[in-house]
VMD Tcl script that builds the backbone (N, CA, C; Angstrom):
set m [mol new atoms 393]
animate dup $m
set s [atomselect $m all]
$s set {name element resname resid chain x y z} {
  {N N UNK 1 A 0.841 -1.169 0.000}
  {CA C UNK 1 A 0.000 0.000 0.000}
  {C C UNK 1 A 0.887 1.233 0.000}
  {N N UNK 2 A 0.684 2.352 -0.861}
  {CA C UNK 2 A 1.578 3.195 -1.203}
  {C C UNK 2 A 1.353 4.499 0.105}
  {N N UNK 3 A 2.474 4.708 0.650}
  {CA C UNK 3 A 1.920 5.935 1.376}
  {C C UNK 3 A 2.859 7.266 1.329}
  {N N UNK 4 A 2.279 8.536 2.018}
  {CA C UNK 4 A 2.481 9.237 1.142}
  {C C UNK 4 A 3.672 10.450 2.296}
  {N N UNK 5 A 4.464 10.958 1.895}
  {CA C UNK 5 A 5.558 11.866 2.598}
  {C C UNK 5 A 4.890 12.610 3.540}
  {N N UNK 6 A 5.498 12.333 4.620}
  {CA C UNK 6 A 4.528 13.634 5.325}
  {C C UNK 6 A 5.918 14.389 5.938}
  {N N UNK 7 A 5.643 15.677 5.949}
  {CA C UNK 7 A 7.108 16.603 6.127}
  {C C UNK 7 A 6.683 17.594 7.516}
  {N N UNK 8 A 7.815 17.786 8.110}
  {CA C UNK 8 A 8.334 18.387 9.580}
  {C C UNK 8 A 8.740 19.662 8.899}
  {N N UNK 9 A 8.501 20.565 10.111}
  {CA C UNK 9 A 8.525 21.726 9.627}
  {C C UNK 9 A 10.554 22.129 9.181}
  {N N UNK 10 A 10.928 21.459 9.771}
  {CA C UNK 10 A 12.719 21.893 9.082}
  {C C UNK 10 A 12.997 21.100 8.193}
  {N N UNK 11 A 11.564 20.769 7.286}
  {CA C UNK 11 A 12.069 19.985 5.593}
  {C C UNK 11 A 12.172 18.705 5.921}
  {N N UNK 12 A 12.251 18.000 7.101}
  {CA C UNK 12 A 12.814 16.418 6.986}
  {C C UNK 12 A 11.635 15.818 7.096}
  {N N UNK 13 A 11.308 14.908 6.164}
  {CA C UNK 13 A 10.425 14.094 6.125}
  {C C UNK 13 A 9.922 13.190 7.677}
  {N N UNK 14 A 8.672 12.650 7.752}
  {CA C UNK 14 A 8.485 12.820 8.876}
  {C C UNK 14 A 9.231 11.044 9.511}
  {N N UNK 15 A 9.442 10.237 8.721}
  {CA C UNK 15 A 10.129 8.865 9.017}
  {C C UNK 15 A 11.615 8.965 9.356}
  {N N UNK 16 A 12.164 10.242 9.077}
  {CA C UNK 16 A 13.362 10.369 8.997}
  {C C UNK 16 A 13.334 11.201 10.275}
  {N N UNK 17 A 12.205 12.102 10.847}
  {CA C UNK 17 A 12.386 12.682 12.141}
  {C C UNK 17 A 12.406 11.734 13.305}
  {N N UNK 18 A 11.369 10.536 12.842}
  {CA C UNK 18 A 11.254 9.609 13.720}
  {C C UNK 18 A 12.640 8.727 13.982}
  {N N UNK 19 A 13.572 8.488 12.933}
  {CA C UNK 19 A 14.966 7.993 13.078}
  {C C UNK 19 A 15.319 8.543 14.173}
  {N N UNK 20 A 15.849 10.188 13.754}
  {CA C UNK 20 A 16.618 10.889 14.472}
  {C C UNK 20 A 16.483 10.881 15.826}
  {N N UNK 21 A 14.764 10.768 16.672}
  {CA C UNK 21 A 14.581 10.627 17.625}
  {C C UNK 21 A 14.675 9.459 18.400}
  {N N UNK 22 A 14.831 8.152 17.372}
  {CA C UNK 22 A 15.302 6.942 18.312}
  {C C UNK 22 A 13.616 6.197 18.265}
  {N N UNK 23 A 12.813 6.594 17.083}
  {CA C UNK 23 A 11.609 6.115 17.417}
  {C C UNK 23 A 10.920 5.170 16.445}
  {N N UNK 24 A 12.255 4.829 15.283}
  {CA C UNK 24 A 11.724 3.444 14.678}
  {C C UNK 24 A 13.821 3.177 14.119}
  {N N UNK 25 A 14.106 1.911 14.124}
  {CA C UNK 25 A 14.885 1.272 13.211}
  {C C UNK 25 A 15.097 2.036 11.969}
  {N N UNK 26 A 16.662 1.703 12.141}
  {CA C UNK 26 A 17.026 2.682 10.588}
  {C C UNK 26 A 17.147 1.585 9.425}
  {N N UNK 27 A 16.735 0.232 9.882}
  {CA C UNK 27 A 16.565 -0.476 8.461}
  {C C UNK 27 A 15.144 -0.353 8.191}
  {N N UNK 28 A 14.256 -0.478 8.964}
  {CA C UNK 28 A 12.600 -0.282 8.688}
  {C C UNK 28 A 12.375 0.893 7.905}
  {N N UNK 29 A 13.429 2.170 8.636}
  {CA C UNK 29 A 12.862 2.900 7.969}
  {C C UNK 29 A 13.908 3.239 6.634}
  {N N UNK 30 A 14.455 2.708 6.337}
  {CA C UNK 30 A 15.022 2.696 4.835}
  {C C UNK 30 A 13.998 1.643 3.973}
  {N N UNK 31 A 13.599 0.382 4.571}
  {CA C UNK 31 A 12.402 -0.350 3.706}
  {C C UNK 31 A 11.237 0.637 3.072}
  {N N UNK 32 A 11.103 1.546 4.303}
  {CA C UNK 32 A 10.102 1.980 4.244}
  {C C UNK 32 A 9.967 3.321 3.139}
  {N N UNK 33 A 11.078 3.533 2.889}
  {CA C UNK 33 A 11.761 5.256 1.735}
  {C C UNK 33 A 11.680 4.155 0.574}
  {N N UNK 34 A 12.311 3.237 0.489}
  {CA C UNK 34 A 12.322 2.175 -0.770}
  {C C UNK 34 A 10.906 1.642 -1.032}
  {N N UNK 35 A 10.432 1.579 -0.064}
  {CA C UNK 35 A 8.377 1.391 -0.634}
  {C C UNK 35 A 7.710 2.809 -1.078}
  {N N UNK 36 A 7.614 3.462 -0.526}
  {CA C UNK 36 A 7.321 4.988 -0.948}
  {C C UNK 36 A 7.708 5.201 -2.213}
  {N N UNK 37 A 9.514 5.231 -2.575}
  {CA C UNK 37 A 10.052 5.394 -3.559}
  {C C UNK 37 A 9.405 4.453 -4.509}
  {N N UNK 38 A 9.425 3.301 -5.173}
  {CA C UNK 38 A 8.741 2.406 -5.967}
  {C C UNK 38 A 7.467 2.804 -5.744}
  {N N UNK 39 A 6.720 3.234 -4.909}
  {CA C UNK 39 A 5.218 3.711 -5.365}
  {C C UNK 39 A 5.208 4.910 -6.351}
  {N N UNK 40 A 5.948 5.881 -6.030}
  {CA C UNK 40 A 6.004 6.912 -6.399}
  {C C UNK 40 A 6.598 7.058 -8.095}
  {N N UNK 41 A 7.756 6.333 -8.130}
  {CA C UNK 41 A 8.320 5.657 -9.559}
  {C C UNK 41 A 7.221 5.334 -10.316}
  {N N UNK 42 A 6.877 4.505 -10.020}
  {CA C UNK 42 A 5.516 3.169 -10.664}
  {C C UNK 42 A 5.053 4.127 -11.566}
  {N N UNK 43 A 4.210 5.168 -10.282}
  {CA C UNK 43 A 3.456 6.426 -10.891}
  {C C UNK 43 A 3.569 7.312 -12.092}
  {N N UNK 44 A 5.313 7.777 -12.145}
  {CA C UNK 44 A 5.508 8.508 -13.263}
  {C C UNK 44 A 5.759 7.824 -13.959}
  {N N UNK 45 A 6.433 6.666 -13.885}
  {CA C UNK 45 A 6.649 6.256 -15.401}
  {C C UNK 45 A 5.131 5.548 -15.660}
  {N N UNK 46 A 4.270 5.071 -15.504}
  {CA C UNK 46 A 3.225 4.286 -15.882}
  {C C UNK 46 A 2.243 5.671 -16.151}
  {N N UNK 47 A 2.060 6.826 -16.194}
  {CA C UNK 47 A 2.035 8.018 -16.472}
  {C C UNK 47 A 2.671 8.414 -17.523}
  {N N UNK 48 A 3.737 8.130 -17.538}
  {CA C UNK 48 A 4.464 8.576 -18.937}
  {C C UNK 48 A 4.011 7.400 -20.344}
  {N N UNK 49 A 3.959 6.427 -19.465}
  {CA C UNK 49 A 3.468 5.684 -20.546}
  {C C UNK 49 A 1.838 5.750 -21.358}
  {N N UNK 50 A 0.992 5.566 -20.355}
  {CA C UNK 50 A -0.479 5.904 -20.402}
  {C C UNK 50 A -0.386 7.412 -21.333}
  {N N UNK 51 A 0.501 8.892 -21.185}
  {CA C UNK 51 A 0.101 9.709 -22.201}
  {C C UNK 51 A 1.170 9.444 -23.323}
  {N N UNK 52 A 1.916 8.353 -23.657}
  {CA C UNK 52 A 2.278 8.345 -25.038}
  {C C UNK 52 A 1.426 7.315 -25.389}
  {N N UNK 53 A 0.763 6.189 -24.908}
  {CA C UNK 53 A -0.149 5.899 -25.626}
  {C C UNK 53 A -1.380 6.556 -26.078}
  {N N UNK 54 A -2.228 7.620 -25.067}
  {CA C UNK 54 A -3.094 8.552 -25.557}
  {C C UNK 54 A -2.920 9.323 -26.482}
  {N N UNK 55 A -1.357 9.880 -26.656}
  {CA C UNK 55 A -1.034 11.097 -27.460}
  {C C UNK 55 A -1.576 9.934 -28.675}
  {N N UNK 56 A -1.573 8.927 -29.213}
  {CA C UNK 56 A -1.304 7.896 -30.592}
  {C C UNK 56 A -2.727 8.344 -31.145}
  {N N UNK 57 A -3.655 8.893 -30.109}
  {CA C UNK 57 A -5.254 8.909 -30.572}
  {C C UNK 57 A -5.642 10.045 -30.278}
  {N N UNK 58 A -4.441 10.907 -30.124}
  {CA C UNK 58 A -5.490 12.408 -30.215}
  {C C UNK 58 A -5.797 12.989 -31.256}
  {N N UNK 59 A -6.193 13.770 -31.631}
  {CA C UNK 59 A -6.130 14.475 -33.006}
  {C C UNK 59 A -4.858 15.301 -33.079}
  {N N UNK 60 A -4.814 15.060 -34.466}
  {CA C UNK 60 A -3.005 16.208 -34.717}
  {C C UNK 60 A -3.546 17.676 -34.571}
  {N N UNK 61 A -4.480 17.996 -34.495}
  {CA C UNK 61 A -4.302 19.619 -34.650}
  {C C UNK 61 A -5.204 19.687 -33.331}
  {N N UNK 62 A -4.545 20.255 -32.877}
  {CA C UNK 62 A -5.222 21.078 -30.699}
  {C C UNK 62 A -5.199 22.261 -30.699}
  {N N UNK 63 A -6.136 22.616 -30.445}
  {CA C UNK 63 A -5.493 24.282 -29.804}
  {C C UNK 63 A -4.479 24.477 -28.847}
  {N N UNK 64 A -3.718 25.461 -29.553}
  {CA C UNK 64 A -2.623 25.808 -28.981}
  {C C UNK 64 A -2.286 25.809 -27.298}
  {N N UNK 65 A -3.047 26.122 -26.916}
  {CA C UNK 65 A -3.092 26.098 -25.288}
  {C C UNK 65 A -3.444 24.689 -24.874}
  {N N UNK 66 A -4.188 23.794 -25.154}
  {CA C UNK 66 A -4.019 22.380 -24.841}
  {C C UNK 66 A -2.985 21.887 -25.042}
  {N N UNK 67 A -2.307 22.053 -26.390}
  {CA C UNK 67 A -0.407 21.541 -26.964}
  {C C UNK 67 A 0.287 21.769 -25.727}
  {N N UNK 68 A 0.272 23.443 -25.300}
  {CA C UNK 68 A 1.207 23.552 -24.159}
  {C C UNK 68 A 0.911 23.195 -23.149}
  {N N UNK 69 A -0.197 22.888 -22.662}
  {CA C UNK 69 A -0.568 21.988 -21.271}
  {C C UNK 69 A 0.145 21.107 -21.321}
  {N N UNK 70 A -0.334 20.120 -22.584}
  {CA C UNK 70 A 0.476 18.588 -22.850}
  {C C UNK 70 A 1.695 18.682 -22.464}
  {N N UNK 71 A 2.755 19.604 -23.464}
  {CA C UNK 71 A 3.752 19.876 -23.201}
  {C C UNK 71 A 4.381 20.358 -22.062}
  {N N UNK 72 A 3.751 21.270 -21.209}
  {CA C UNK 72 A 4.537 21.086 -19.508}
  {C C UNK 72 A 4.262 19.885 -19.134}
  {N N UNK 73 A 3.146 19.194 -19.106}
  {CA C UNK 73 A 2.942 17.496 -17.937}
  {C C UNK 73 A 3.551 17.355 -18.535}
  {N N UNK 74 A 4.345 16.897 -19.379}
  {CA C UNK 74 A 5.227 16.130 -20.322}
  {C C UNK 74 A 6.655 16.303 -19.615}
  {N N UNK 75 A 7.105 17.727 -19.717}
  {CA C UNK 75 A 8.222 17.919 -19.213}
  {C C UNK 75 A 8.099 18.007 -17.977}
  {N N UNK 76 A 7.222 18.144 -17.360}
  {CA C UNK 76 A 7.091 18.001 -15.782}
  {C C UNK 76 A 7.736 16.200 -15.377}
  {N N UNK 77 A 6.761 15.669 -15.894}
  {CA C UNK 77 A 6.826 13.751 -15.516}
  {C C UNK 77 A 8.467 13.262 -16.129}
  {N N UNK 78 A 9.267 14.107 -17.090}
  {CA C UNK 78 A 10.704 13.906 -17.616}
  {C C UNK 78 A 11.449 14.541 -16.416}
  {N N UNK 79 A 11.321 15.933 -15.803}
  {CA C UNK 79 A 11.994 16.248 -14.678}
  {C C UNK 79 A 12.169 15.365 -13.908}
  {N N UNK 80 A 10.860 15.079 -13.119}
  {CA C UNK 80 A 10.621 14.385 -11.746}
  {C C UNK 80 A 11.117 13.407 -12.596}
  {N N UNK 81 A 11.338 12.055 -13.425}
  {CA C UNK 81 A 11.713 11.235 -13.596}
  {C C UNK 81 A 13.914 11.205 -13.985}
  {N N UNK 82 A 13.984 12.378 -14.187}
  {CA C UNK 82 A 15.692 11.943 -14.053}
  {C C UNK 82 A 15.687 12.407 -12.647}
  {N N UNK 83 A 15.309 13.044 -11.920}
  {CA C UNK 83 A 15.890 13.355 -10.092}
  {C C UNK 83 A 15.270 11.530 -9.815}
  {N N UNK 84 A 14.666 11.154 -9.937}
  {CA C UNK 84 A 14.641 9.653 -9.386}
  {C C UNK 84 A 15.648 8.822 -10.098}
  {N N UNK 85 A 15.646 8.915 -11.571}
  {CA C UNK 85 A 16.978 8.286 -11.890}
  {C C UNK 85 A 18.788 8.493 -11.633}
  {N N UNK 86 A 18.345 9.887 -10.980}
  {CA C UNK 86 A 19.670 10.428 -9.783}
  {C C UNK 86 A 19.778 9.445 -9.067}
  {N N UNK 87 A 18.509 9.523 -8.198}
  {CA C UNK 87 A 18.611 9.144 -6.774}
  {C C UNK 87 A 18.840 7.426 -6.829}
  {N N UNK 88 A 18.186 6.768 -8.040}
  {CA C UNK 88 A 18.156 5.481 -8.035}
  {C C UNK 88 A 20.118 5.015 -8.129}
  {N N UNK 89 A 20.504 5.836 -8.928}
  {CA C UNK 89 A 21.850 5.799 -9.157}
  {C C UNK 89 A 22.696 6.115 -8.199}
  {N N UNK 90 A 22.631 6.814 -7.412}
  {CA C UNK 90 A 23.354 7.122 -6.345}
  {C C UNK 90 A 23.182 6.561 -5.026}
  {N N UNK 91 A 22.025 5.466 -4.943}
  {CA C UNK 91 A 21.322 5.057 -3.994}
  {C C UNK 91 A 22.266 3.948 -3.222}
  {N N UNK 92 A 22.201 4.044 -1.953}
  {CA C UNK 92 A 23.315 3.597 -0.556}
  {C C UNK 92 A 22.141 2.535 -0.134}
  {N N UNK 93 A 22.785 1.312 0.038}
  {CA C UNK 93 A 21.350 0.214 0.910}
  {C C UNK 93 A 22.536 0.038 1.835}
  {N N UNK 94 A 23.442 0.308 1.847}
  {CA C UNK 94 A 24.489 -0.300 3.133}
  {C C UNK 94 A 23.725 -0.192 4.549}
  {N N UNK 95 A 24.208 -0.872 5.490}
  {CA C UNK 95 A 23.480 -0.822 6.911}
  {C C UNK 95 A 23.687 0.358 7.253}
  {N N UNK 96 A 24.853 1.848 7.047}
  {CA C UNK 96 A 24.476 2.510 7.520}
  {C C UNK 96 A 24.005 4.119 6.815}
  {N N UNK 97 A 23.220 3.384 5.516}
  {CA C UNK 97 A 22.815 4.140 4.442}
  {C C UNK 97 A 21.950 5.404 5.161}
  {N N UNK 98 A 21.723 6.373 4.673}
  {CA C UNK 98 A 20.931 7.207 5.390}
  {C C UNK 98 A 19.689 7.442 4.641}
  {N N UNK 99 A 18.786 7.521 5.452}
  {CA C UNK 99 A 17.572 7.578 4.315}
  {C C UNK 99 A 17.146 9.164 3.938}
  {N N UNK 100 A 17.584 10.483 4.046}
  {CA C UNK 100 A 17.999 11.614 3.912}
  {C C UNK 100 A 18.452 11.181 1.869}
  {N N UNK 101 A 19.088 9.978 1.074}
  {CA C UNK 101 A 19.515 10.442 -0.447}
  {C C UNK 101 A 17.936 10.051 -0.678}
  {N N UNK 102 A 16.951 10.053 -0.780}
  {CA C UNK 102 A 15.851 9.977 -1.216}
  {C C UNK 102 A 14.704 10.974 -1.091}
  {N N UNK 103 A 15.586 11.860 -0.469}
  {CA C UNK 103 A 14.438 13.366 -0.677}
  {C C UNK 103 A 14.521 13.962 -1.743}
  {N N UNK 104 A 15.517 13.921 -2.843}
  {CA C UNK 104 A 15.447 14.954 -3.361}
  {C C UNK 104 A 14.139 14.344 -4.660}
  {N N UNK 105 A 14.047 13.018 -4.850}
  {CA C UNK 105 A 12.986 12.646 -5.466}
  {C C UNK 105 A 11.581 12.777 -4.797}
  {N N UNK 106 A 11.526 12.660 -3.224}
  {CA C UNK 106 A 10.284 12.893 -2.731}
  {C C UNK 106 A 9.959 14.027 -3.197}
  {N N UNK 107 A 11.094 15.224 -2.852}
  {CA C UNK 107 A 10.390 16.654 -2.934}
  {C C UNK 107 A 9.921 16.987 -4.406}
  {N N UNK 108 A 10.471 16.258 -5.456}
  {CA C UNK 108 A 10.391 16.273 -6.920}
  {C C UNK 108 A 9.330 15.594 -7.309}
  {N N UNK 109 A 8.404 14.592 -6.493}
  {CA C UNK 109 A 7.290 14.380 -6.786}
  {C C UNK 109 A 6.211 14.887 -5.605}
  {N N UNK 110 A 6.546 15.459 -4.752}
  {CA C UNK 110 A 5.791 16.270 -3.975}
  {C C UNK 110 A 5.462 17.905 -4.793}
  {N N UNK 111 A 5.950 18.003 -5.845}
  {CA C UNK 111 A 6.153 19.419 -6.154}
  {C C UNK 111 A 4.267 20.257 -6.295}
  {N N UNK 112 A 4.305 21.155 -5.985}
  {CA C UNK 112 A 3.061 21.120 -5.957}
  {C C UNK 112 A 1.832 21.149 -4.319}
  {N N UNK 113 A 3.064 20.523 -3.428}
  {CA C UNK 113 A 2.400 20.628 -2.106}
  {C C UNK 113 A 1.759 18.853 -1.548}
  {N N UNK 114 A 1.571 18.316 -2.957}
  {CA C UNK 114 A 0.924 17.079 -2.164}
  {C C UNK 114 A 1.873 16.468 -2.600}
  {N N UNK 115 A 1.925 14.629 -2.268}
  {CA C UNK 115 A 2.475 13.707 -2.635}
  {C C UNK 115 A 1.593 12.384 -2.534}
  {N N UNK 116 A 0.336 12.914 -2.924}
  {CA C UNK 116 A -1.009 11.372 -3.122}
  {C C UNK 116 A -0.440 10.214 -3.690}
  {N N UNK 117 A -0.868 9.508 -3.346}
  {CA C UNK 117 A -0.567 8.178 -3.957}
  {C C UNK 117 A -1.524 8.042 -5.640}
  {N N UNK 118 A -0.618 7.740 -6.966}
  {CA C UNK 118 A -0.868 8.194 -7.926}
  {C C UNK 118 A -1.262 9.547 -8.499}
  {N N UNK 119 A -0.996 10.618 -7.758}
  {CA C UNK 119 A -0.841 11.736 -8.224}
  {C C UNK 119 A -1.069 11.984 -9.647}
  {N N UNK 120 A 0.112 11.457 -10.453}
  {CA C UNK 120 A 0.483 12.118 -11.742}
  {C C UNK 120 A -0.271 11.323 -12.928}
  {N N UNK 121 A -0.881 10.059 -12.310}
  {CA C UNK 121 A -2.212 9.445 -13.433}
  {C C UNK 121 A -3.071 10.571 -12.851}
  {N N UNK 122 A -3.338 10.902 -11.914}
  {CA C UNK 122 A -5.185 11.370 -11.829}
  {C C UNK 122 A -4.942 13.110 -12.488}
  {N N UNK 123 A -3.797 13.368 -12.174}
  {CA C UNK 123 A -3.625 14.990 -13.401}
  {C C UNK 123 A -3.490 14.107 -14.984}
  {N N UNK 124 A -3.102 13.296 -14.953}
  {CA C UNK 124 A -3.511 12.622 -16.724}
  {C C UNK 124 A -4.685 12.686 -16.891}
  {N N UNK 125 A -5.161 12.050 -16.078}
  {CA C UNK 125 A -7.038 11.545 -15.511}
  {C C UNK 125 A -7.696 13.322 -16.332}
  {N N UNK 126 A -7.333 14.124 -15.767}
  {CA C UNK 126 A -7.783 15.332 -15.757}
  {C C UNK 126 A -7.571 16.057 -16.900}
  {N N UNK 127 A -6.183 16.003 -16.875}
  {CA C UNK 127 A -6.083 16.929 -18.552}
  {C C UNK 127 A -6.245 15.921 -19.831}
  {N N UNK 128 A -6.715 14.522 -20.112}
  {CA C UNK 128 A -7.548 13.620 -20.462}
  {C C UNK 128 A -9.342 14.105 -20.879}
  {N N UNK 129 A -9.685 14.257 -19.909}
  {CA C UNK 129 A -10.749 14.948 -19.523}
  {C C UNK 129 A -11.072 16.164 -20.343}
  {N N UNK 130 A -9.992 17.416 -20.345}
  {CA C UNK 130 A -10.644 18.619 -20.417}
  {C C UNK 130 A -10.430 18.610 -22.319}
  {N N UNK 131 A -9.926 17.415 -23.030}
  {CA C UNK 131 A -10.100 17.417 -24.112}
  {C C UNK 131 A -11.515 16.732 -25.008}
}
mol reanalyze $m
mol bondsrecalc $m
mol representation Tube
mol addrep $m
C-alpha cells in the first residue's frame, strides 16, 4: 500500500524525524523510503506511458493552449523522472545508508504541495478529460 511523505517543519520528512529521535529502526525505515520510492516511480513512469499511448489517438491539430498543457505534464513527468533516476543511481542500501539520499525525489514528486498516492495518473485523468 503506497503511502504518502509527510514533512516536519525543518524539511525532513516525517520517518526520517522519527529515526533521528530513536523512534523506529534505521533499516525499517530505509524499507520503508524504498516502498514509498517504488510507489512513487511506478506512478511517473506508468504516467508517462499511459500519455504516449493517448497522445497515438489524439487528433493532430489542438489548440494551442491544450499543446502547451500537454507539453509542460510532459516535461514536468521527464523532470521528476531523471531526479529519481539520480537518486536510483546514487542510492546507498548499506546498513548505515541514510535515508535523507531519497528526498530529493520525494520533494520532486511532492512538487506542488501534495504527494497522493498516484498523483500524476489522476492529473492525466484530468487533462484527459478537459479534451
Amino acid at each position: 500500500m503506497p503511502v504518502s511523505v509527510r514533512w516536519c517543519s525543518d524539511g525532513t520528512n516525517a520517518s526520517t524525524a522519527m529515526i533521528n529521535m530513536g523512534g523506529i529502526n534505521m533499516y525499517q525505515a530505509l524499507i520503508d523510503q524504498l516502498d514509498l520510492l517504488e510507489s512513487q516511480f511506478d506512478d511517473i513512469r506508468a504516467t508517462k506511458k499511459a500519455l504516449q499511448e493517448w497522445m497515438l489517438n489524439v487528433p493532430p491539430v489542438l489548440p494551442e493552449e491544450i499543446e502547451d498543457e500537454i507539453g509542460l505534464f510532459n516535461d514536468e513527468l521527464e523532470s521528476i523522472s531523471l531526479k529519481f533516476y539520480k537518486v536510483l543511481g546514487n542510492m546507498n542500501l548499506a546498513e548505515n545508508a541514510n535515508v535523507e539520499q531519497f528526498k530529493d525525489a520525494f520533494e520532486a514528486y511532492a512538487a506542488g504541495g501534495t504527494s497522493l498516492p498516484d498523483k500524476y495518473y489522476r492529473k492525466l485523468q484530468l487533462l484527459k478529460h478537459k479534451i
